[in-house]
C-alpha positions, 0 to 999 in steps of 0.5 A: 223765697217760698219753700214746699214742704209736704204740700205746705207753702213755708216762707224762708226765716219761719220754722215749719209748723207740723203739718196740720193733723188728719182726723183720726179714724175712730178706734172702735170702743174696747169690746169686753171678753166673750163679746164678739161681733160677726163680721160681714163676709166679704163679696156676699150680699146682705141676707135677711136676718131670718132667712136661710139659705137653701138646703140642699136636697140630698143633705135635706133628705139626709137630715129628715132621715136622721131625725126620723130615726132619733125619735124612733129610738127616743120612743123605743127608749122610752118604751123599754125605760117603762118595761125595766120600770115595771120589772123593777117595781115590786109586785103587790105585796103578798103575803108569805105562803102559810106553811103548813103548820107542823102537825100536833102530835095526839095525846091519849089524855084528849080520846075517851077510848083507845080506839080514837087514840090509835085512829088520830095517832095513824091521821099523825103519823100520816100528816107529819108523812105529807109535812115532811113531802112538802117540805122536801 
């Protein structure tokens, strides 16, 4: 007597045999971390590689806004980074202002008369008038 098991045909006095083994479907090689694959979306079409999709006009419009004013405040950016430069930038090295030297008092050793003497003595105390105004 014929049995059927599981669509095997197995004569009575034989043990079953297992059925025989249904290929098993490839396992996908072990991906390394940070390694993924993009999965097609389901019920799209395949696109192009290098074609986008359309934008629409409004976003469009939105982003070339958004963009324009990003390169206007680059520039103006730029603009202000050269005039802080320039500001911080010391001028050309100048030389301190000469003071005027404090005038030297006369002595009556260097006039051959009294007269100079009282002269230069009057251009002194005259100057030493003007050094102490500039000073002030």
């Amino acid at each position: 007597m014929a049995e059927e098991q599981t669509g095997i045909l197995v004569e009575e006095g034989t043990p079953p045999s297992p059925p025989p083994a249904a290929p098993a479907p490839e396992s996908p090689a072990p991906e390394e971390p940070g390694t993924e694959t993009p999965e097609p979306d389901a019920g799209s079409a395949p696109a192009a590689p290098d074609e986008e999709p359309p934008v629409p006009r409004g976003i469009q419009r939105r982003i070339d806004t958004l963009t324009r004013r990003n390169y206007e405040y680059q520039r103006e950016l730029d603009m202000l980074k050269g005039t802080v430069q320039a500001l911080q930038r010391p001028a050309a090295p100048e030389s301190p202002p000469v003071a005027p030297a404090r005038p030297v008092r006369p002595r009556s050793e260097d006039f051959a008369t009294q007269d100079a003497y009282y002269a230069a003595e009057d251009a002194y105390i005259e100057a030493v008038a003007d050094h102490r105004a500039a000073q002030a």
